[in-house]
Structure formats: structure tokens, C-alpha cells
MINU-87428 format. One record per residue (C-alpha): residue number from 0; y, z, x; residue in one letter. Coordinates in nm, 3 decimals, always signed. Each point is the difference from the previous one (the first is absolute). Last residue first. Layout:
REM MINU-87428
<nr NUM&c2 Y&c3 Z&c1 X&rest A>
...
This chain:
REM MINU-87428
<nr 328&c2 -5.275&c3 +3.026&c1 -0.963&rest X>
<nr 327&c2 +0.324&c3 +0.077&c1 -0.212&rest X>
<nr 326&c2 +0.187&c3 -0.228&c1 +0.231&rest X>
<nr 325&c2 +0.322&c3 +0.080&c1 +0.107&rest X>
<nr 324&c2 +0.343&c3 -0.086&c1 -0.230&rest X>
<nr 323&c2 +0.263&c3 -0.173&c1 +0.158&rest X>
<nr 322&c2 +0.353&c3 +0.147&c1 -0.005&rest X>
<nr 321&c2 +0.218&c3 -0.036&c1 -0.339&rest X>
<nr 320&c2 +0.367&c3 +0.095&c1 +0.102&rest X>
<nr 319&c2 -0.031&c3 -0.117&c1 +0.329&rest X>
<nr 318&c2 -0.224&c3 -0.340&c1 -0.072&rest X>
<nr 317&c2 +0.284&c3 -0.081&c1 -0.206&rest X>
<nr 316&c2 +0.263&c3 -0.008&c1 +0.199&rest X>
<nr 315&c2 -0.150&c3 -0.170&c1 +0.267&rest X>
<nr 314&c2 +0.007&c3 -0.330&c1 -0.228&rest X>
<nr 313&c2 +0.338&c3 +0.011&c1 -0.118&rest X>
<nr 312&c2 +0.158&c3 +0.102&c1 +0.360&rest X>
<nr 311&c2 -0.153&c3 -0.310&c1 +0.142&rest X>
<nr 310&c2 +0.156&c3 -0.236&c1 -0.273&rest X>
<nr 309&c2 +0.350&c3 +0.192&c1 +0.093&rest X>
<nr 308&c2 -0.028&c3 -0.072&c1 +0.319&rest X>
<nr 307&c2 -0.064&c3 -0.390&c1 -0.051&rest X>
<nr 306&c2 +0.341&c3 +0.032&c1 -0.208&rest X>
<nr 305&c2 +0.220&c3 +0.200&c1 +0.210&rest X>
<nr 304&c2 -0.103&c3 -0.281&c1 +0.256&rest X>
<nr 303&c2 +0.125&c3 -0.267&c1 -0.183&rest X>
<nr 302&c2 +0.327&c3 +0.225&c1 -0.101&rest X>
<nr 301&c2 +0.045&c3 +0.046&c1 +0.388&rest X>
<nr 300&c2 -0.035&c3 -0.393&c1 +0.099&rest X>
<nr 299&c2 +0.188&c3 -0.065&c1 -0.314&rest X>
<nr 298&c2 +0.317&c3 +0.205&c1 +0.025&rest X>
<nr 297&c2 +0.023&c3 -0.072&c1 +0.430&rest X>
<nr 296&c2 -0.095&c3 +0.001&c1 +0.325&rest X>
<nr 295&c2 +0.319&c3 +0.091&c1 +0.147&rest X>
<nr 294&c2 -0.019&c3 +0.356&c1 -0.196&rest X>
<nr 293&c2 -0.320&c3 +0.096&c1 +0.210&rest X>
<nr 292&c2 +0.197&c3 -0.114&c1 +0.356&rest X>
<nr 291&c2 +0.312&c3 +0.243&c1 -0.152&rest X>
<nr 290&c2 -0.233&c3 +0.302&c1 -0.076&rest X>
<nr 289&c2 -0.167&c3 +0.005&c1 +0.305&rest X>
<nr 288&c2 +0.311&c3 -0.059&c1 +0.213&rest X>
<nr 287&c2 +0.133&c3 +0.306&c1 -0.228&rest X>
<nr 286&c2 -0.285&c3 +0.192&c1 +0.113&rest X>
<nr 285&c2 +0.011&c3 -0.070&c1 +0.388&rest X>
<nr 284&c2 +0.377&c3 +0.055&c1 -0.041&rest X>
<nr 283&c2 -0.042&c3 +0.369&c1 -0.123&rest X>
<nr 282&c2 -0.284&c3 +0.048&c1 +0.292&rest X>
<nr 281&c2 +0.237&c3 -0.137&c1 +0.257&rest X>
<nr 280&c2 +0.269&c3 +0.277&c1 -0.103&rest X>
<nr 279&c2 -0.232&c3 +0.264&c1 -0.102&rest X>
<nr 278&c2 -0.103&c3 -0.045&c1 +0.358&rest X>
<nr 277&c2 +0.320&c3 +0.000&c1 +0.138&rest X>
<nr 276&c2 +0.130&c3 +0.320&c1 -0.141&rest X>
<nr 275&c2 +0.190&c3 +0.098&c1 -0.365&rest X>
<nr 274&c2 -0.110&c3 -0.256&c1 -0.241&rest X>
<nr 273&c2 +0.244&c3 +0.007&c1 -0.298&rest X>
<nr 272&c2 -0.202&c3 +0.189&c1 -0.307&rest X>
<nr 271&c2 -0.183&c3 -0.232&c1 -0.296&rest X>
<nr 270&c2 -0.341&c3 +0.192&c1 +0.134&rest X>
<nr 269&c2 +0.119&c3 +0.342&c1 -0.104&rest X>
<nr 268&c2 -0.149&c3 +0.318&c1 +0.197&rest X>
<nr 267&c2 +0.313&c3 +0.039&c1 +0.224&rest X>
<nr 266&c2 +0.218&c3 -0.018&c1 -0.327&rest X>
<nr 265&c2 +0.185&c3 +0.371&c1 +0.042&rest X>
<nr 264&c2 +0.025&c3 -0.037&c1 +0.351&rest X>
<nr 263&c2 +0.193&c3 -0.302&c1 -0.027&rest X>
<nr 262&c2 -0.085&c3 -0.348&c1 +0.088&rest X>
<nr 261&c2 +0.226&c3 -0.201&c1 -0.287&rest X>
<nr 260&c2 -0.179&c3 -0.180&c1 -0.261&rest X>
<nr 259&c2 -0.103&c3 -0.328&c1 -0.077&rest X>
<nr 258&c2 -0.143&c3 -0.214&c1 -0.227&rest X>
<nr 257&c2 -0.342&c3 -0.066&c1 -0.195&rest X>
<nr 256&c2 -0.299&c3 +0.280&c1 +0.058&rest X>
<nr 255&c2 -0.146&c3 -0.097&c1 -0.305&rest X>
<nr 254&c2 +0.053&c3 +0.091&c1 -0.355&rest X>
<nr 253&c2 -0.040&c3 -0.303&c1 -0.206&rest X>
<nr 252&c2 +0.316&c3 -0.022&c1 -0.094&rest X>
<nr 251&c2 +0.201&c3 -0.111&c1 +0.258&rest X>
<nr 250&c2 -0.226&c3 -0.304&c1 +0.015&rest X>
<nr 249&c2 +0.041&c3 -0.092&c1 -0.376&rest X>
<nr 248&c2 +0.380&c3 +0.038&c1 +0.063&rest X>
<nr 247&c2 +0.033&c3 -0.221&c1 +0.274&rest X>
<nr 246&c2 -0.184&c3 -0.294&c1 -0.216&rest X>
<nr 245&c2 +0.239&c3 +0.060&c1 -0.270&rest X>
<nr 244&c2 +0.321&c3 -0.014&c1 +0.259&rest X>
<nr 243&c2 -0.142&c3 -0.293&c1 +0.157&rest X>
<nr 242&c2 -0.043&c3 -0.184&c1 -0.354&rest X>
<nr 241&c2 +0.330&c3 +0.120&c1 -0.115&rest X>
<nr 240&c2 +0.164&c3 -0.146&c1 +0.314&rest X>
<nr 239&c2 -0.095&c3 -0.365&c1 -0.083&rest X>
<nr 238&c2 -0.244&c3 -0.221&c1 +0.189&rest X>
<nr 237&c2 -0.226&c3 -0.066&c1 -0.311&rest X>
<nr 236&c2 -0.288&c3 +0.002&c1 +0.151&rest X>
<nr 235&c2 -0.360&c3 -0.214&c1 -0.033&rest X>
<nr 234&c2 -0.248&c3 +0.247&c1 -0.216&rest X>
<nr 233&c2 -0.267&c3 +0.219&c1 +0.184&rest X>
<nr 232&c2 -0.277&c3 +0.076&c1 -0.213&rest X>
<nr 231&c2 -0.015&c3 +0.296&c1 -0.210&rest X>
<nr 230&c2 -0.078&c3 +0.333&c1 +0.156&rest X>
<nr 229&c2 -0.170&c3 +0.243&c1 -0.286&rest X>
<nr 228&c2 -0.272&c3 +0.087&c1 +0.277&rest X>
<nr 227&c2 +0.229&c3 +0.083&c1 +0.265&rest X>
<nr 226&c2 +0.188&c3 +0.253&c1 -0.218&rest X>
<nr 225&c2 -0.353&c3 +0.170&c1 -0.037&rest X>
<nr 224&c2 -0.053&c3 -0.035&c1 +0.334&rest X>
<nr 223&c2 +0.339&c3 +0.143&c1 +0.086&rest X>
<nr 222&c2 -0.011&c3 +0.289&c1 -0.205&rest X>
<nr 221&c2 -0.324&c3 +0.107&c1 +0.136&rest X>
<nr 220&c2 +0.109&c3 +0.002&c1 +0.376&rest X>
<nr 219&c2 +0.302&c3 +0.231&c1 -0.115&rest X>
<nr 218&c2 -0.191&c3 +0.185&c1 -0.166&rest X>
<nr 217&c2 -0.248&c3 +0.051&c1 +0.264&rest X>
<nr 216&c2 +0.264&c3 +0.091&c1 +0.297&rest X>
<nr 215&c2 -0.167&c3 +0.045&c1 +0.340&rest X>
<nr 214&c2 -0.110&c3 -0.344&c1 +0.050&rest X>
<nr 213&c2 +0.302&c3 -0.199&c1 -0.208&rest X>
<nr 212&c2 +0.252&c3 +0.203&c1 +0.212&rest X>
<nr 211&c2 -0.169&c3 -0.103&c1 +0.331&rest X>
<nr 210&c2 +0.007&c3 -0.368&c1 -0.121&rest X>
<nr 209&c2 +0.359&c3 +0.030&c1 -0.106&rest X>
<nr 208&c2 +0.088&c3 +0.148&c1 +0.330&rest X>
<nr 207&c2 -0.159&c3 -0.242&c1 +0.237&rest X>
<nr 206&c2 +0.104&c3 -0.305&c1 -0.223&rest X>
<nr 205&c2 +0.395&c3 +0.128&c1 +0.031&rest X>
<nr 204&c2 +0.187&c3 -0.154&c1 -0.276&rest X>
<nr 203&c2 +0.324&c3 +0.219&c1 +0.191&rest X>
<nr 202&c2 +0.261&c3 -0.122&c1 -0.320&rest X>
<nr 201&c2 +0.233&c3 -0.222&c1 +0.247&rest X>
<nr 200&c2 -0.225&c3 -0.062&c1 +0.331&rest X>
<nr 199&c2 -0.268&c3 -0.182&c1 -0.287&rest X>
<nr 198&c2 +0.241&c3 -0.234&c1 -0.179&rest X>
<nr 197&c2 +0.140&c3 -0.064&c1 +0.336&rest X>
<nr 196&c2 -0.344&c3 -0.072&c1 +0.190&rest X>
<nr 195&c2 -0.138&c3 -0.189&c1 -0.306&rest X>
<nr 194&c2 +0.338&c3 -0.160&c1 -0.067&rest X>
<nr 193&c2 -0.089&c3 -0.206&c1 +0.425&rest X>
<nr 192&c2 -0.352&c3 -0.044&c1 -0.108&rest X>
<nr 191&c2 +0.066&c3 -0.106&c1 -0.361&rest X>
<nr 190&c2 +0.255&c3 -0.246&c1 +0.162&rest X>
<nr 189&c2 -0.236&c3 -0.145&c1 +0.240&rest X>
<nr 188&c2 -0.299&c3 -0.070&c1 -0.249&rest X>
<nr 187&c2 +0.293&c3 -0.135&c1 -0.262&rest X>
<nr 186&c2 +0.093&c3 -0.252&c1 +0.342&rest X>
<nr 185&c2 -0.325&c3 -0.107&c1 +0.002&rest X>
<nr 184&c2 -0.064&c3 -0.001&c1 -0.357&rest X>
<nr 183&c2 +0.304&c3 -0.259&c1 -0.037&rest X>
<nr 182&c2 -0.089&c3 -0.215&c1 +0.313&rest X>
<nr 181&c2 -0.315&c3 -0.011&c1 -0.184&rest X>
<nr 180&c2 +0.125&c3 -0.131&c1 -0.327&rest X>
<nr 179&c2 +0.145&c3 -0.247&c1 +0.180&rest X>
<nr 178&c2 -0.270&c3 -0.204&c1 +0.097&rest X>
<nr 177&c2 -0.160&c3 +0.054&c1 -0.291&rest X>
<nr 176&c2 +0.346&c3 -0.207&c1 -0.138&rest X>
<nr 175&c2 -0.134&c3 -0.241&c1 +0.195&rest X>
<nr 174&c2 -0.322&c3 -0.056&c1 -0.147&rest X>
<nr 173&c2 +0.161&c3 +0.009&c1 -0.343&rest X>
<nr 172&c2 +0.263&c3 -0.299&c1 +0.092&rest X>
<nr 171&c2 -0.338&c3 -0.188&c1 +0.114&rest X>
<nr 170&c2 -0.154&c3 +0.077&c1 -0.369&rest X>
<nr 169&c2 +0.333&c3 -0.066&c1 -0.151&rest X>
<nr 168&c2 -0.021&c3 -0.376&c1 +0.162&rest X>
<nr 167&c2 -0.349&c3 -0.063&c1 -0.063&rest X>
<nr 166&c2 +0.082&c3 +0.079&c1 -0.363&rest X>
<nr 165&c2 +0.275&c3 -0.238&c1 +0.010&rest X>
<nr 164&c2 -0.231&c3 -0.289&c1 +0.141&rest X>
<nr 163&c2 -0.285&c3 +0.114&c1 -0.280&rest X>
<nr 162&c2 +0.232&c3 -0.066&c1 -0.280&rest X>
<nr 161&c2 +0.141&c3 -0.310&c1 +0.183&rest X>
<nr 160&c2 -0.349&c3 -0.159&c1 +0.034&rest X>
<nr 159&c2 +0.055&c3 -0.344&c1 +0.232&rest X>
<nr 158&c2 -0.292&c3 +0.116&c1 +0.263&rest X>
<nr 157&c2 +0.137&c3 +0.392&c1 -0.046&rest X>
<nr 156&c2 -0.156&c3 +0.040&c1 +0.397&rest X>
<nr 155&c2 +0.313&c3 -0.262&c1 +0.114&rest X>
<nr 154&c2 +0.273&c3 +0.212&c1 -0.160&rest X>
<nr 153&c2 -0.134&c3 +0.313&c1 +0.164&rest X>
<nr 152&c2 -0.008&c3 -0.201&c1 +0.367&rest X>
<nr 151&c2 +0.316&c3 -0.181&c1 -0.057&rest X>
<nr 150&c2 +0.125&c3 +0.383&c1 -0.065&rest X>
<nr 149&c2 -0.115&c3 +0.146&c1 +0.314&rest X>
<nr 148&c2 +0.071&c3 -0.253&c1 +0.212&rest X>
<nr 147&c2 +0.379&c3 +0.005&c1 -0.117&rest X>
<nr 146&c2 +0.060&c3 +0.402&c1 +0.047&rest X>
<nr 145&c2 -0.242&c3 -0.031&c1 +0.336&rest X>
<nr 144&c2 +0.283&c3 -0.272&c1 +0.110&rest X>
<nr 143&c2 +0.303&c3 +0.137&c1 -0.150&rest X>
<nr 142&c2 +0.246&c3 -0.322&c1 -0.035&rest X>
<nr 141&c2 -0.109&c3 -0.067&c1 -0.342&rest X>
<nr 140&c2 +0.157&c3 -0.328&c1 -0.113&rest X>
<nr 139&c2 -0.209&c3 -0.270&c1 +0.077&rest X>
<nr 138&c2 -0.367&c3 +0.134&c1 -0.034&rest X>
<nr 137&c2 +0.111&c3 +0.195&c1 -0.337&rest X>
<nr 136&c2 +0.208&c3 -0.285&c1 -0.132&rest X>
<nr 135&c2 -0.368&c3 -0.189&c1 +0.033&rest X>
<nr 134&c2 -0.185&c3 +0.284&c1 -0.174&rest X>
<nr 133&c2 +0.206&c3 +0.025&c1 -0.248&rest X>
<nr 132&c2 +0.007&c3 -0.377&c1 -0.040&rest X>
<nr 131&c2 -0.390&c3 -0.004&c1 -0.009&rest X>
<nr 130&c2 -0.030&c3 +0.281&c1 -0.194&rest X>
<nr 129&c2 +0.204&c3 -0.134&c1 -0.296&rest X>
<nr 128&c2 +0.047&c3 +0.295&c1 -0.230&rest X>
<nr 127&c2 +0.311&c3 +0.149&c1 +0.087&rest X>
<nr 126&c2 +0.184&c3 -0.313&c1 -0.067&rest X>
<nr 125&c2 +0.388&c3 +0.116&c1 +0.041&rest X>
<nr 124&c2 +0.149&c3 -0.339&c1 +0.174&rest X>
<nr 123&c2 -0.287&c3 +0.113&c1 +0.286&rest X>
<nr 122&c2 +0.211&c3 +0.203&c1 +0.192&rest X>
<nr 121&c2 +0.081&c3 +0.223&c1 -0.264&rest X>
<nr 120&c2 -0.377&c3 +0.031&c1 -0.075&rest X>
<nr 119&c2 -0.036&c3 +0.181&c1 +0.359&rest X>
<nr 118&c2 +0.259&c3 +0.284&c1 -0.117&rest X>
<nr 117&c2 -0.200&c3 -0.029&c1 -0.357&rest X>
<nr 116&c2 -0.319&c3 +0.040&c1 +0.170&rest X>
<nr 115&c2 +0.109&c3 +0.283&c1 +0.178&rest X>
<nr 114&c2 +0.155&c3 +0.185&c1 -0.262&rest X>
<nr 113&c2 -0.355&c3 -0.023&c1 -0.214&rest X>
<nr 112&c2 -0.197&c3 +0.102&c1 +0.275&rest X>
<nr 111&c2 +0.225&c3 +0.333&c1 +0.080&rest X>
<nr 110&c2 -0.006&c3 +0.008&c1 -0.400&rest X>
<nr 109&c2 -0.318&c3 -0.002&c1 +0.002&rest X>
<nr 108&c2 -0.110&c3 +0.246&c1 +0.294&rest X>
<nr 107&c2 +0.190&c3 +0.279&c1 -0.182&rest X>
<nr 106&c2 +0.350&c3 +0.130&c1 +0.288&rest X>
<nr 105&c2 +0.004&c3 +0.370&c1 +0.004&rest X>
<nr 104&c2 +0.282&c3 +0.210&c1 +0.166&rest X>
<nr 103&c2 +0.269&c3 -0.195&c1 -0.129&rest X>
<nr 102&c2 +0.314&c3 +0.026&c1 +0.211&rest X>
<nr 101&c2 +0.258&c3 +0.209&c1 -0.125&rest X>
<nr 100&c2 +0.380&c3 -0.128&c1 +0.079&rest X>
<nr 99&c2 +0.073&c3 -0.245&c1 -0.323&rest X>
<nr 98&c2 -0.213&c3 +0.298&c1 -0.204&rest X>
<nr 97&c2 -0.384&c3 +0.039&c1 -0.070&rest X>
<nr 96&c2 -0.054&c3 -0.324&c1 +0.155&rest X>
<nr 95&c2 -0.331&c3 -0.110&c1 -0.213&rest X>
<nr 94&c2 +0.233&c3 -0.319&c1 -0.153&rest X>
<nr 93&c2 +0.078&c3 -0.134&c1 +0.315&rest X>
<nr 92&c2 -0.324&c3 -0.072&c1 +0.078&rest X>
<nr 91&c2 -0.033&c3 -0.252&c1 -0.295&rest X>
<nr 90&c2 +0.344&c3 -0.123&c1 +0.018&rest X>
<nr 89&c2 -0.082&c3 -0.110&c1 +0.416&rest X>
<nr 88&c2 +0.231&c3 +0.178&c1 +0.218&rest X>
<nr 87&c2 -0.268&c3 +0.228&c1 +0.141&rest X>
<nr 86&c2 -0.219&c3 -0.358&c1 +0.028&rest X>
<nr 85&c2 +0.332&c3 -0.116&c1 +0.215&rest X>
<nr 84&c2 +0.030&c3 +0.231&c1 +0.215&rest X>
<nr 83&c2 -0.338&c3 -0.027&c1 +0.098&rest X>
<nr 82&c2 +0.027&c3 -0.344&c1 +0.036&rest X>
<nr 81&c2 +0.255&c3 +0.033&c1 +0.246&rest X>
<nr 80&c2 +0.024&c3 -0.365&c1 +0.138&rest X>
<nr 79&c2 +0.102&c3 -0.101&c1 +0.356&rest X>
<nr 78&c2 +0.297&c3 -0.232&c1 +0.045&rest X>
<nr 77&c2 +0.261&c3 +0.222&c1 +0.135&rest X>
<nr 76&c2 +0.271&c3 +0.194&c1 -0.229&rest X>
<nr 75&c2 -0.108&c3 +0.283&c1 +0.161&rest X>
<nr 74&c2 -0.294&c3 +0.079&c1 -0.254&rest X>
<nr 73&c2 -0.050&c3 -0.288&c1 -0.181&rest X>
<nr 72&c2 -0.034&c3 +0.069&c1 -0.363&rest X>
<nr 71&c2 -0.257&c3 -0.181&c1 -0.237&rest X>
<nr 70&c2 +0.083&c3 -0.275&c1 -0.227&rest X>
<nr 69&c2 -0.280&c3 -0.094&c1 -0.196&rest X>
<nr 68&c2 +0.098&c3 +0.248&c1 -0.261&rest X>
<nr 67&c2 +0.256&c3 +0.223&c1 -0.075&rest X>
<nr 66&c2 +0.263&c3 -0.239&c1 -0.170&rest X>
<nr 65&c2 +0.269&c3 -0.017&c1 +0.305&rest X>
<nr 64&c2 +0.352&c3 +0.005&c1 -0.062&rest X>
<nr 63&c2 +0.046&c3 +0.275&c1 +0.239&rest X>
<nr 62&c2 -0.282&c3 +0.072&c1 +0.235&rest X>
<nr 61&c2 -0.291&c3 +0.203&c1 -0.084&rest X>
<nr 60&c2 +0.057&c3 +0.341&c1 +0.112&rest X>
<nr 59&c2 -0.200&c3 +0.112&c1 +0.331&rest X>
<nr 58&c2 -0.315&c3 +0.170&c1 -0.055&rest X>
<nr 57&c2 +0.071&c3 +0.396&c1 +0.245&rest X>
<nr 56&c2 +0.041&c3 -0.019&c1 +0.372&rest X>
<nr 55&c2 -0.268&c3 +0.183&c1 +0.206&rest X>
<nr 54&c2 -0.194&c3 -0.327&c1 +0.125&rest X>
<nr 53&c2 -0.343&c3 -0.065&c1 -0.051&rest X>
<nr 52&c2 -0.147&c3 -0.352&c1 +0.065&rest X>
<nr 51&c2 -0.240&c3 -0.271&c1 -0.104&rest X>
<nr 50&c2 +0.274&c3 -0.110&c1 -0.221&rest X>
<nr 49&c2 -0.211&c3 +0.008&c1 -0.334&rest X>
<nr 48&c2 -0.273&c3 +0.254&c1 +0.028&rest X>
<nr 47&c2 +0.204&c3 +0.236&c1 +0.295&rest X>
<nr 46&c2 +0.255&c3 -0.004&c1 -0.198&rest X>
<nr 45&c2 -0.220&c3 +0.123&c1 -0.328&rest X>
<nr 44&c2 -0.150&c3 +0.249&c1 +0.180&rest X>
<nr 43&c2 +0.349&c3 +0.136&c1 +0.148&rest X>
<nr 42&c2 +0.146&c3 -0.007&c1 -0.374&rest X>
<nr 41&c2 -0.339&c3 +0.181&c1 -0.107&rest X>
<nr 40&c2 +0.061&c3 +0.234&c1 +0.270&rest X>
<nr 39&c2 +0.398&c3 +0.028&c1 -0.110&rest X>
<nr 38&c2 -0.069&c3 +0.081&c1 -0.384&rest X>
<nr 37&c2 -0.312&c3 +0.261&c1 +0.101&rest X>
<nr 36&c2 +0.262&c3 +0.199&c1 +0.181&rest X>
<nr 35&c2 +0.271&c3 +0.019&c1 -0.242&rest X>
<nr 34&c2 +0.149&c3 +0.278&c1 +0.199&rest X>
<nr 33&c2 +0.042&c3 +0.243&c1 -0.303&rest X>
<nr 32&c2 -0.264&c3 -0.120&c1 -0.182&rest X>
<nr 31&c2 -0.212&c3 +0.058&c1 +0.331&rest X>
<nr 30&c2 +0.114&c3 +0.345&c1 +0.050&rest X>
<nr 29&c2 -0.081&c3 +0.125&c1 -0.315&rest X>
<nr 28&c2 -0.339&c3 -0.145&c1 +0.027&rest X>
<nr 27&c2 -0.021&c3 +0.147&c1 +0.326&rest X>
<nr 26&c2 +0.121&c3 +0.363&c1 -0.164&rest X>
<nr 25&c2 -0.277&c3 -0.109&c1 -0.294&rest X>
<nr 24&c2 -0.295&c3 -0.030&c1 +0.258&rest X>
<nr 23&c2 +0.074&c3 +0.305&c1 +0.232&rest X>
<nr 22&c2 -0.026&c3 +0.175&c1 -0.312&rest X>
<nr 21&c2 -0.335&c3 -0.142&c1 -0.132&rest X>
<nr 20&c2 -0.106&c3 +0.033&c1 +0.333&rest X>
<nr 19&c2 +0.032&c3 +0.375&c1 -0.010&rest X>
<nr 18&c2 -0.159&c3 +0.066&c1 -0.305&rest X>
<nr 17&c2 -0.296&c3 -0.214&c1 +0.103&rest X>
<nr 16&c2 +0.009&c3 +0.239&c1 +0.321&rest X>
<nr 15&c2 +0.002&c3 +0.276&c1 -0.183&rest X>
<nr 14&c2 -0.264&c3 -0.132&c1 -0.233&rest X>
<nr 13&c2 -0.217&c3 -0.071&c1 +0.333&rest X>
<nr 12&c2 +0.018&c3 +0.325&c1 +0.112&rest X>
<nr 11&c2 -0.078&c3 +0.153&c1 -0.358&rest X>
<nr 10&c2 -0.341&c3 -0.204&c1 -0.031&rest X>
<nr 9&c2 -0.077&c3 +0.073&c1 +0.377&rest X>
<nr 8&c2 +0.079&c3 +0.407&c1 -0.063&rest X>
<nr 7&c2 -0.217&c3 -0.066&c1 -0.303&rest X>
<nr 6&c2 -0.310&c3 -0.186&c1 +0.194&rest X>
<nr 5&c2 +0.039&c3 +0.328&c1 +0.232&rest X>
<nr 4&c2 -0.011&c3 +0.235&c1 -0.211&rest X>
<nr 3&c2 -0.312&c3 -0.207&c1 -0.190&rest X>
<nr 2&c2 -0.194&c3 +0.017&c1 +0.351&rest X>
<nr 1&c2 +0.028&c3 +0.383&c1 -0.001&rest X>
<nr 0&c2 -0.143&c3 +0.038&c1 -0.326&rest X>
């Protein structure tokens, strides 16, 4: 019996914590649409790709009279070539802008290939099919050495097969994009940290006194599990306010020690109260830290986890109610 109490108190500890993330989730989401975050990585990514380079500024405008393609911008008026600019000013990108200021925040492989090719093929009198030309305007014309290497090298490995030489092409625009991908989780593992500590400061998500109120309250502890068990699986956020009020709400309501009140005589006993010496003071923080380093980890890490708990709790479950029978002998 004893063991189960404490396989619930982990069930409803992690389902906290699942609750938690999910919150901490849709305010970064929020955040993100709001600072276009993903937009300017893949921007960076994309610089970096092209020019070999990251600068802050954002894809300079075409110039005037020009048709879009095979005439890329030269930052400075010097002689070197933006292609980045240029691909974000290509009609294919420039149809996933989500308005004349919003840069897209997703880029498909094809049509990243398929812009390229036609920025080369404007070189070549508009042939996007003769490798050899492509790949001679390539050699000539490309001033970024790895940029240039990398392509003669892709073009080269198609041996004369255009369908395979564009496919080579959004398979190397895919490994880069991996790339940034993990400048994006690095900076969403930093974030979560950072609106862990907030999130958790602001309502008092306190692991030391949710796990003592899960021990001493059953309940409580049963409520949870059985909440826990009906859990679907994390879906990506929104990142509107509806979704962080919703997700607020759920917590709020499942009865534990969430928020604060002042130390009075009259709540001395209450665990939400304003710590009132030093101790309390480093023992409060101790329990938000806790809280905040669980949030960082994530939805999924905690939902896996509610999961492999869950399959443990089915199979002690029954052995309780229905205990082993001795032998007759």
C-alpha cells in the first residue's frame, strides 16, 4: 500500500509539472508570435547558407526596375552579392511573407531548391536544366567560397540528372535548416528556464508544498491520477492568451497549494502564506528553483514519463486489490 502512495504522489508530481510546462509553453509561444522569433533564426540560417555571414539587418528590397531574379542586392552599393536577400526576394519566398513586414517563419526545401535554380537559371539565358552551364555560372559567379563548393559538389554527385541535382539541393538546404532548429531549442530551453522562474514566483508552484499536500491529502492525490490518466498528448501551441488563460485555469483548479497569501496569524498553518524568517525564505526559493528546473525540461519529457508511470501503476494495481493466493498444501 505504501509503495502505491508513493507511485500516486509521483503520478500527480509529474502532472503538475506537465501542467506547468504546458503553460510556460503557450506564454513562449505567445512571446515568439509576438517577436517573430522563428522568422529571424531562419533569416540568420539562411544568411549564414548563402553569404556565409549573419548580419542583424533585415533582406534588402530588390532594386528598382529589377525583375527579381538573377540580380541580387549588394549591400553597400559594393560589389559583393546578397544572395540571401535575394532568395527572400525571390516570387516563391515572397509569397509565404505573411504581410510586406512579416518574415516567413518556414521556408519547404523545394521551393528553396526551386528559387535557387531559377536565380542560377537567370544566368544561364533561363535554362534551368543544363547542369553543365549551371554549374559553370555557379563556379564564375558565386563569390562565397564554401556557398560555391558546396553546390559544384551537389551538381557534380547528380552526374547530368536534374531531378536528383534539385533533390541534392533540398536535402543540403534540410541539413541546414537542422542547424537551425537547434539554435531554436536552445534558446526555447533558455526561455522556459527564465518563464519557469516567473511563471512559478507569480502563482507560488512550490514542488515542496505540492508534494507535501499530495502525501497527506488522498483525494487530492486520487484526483490527480485519475486526471493524469485521461491526459492527451501534448499538441504544438497556439501562442494566444486564451490558451494561457485555459491552461491557468486547469491548475487553479485542481486544489493545490497555488498562490499566495499574506503571513498573518490567522493563516500560520497555510502553505500559500509569505515566508516570514530566513529559512522559510531559502526553503521557498529552494522549491520554486525545483519547480522552474522541472518546467525547463519540458511537455514531452514530463508527458513521456507520465506515461511509463502510468504502465507501472496498471500493473501494481491489480495485485492490491486481488493479492496472491497461498498454497492449499
Amino acid at each position: 500500500m505504501f509503495g502505491s502512495t508513493v507511485l500516486e504522489v509521483a503520478i500527480g508530481m509529474v502532472f503538475v509539472y506537465l501542467l506547468l510546462s504546458l503553460l510556460c509553453s503557450a506564454v513562449n509561444e505567445y512571446i515568439e508570435a509576438k517577436l517573430n522569433y522563428r522568422a529571424q533564426n531562419l533569416w540568420k540560417g539562411v544568411q549564414l547558407l548563402l553569404n556565409g555571414k549573419i548580419d542583424d539587418s533585415r533582406p534588402k528590397p530588390v532594386g528598382a526596375g529589377d525583375d527579381g531574379a538573377g540580380a541580387a542586392a549588394r549591400p553597400g552599393g559594393g560589389g559583393e552579392i546578397d544572395l540571401a536577400s535575394e532568395l527572400y526576394n525571390h516570387g516563391l519566398v515572397r509569397a509565404l511573407y505573411r504581410d510586406a513586414q512579416a518574415l516567413p517563419s518556414y521556408i519547404p526545401s523545394r521551393t528553396f531548391a526551386l528559387a535557387l535554380w531559377n536565380m542560377a537559371g537567370a544566368g544561364a539565358g533561363g535554362d534551368t536544366t543544363d547542369l553543365a552551364k549551371l554549374k559553370e555560372i555557379v563556379a564564375e559567379n558565386v563569390p562565397n567560397k564554401h556557398l560555391r563548393e558546396s553546390l559544384v559538389t551537389l551538381i557534380d554527385e547528380a552526374r547530368g540528372d536534374f531531378t536528383r541535382a534539385q533533390k541534392n539541393i533540398e536535402d543540403w538546404f534540410d541539413g541546414a535548416m537542422d542547424r537551425v532548429s537547434g539554435w531554436y531549442k536552445r534558446r526555447v530551453q533558455v526561455f522556459l528556464l527564465i518563464i519557469g522562474v516567473v511563471v512559478a514566483l507569480l502563482i507560488n508552484a512550490d514542488t515542496i508544498n505540492i508534494g507535501k499536500a499530495l502525501v497527506q491529502n488522498d483525494a487530492l492525490r486520487e484526483s490527480l491520477v485519475a486526471q493524469a490518466a485521461k491526459e492527451p498528448a501534448p499538441a504544438p501551441g497556439t501562442g494566444d492568451q486564451q490558451e494561457v488563460r485555459d491552461l491557468y485555469a486547469r491548475l487553479s483548479g485542481l486544489g493545490l497549494p497555488l498562490g499566495w497569501v499574506q503571513n498573518t496569524p490567522a493563516n500560520a498553518n497555510d502553505p500559500r502564506r509569505l515566508p516570514g524568517s530566513l529559512s522559510e525564505i531559502v526553503l521557498k526559493l529552494f522549491g520554486i528553483t525545483l519547480t522552474a528546473l522541472a518546467i525547463s525540461q519540458g511537455a514531452p519529457f514530463w508527458f513521456d514519463l507520465l506515461n511509463k508511470f502510468m504502465v507501472i501503476r496498471s500493473t501494481v494495481k491489480p495485485k492490491e486489490k486481488s493479492p496472491d493466493e497461498g498454497s492449499k498444501d
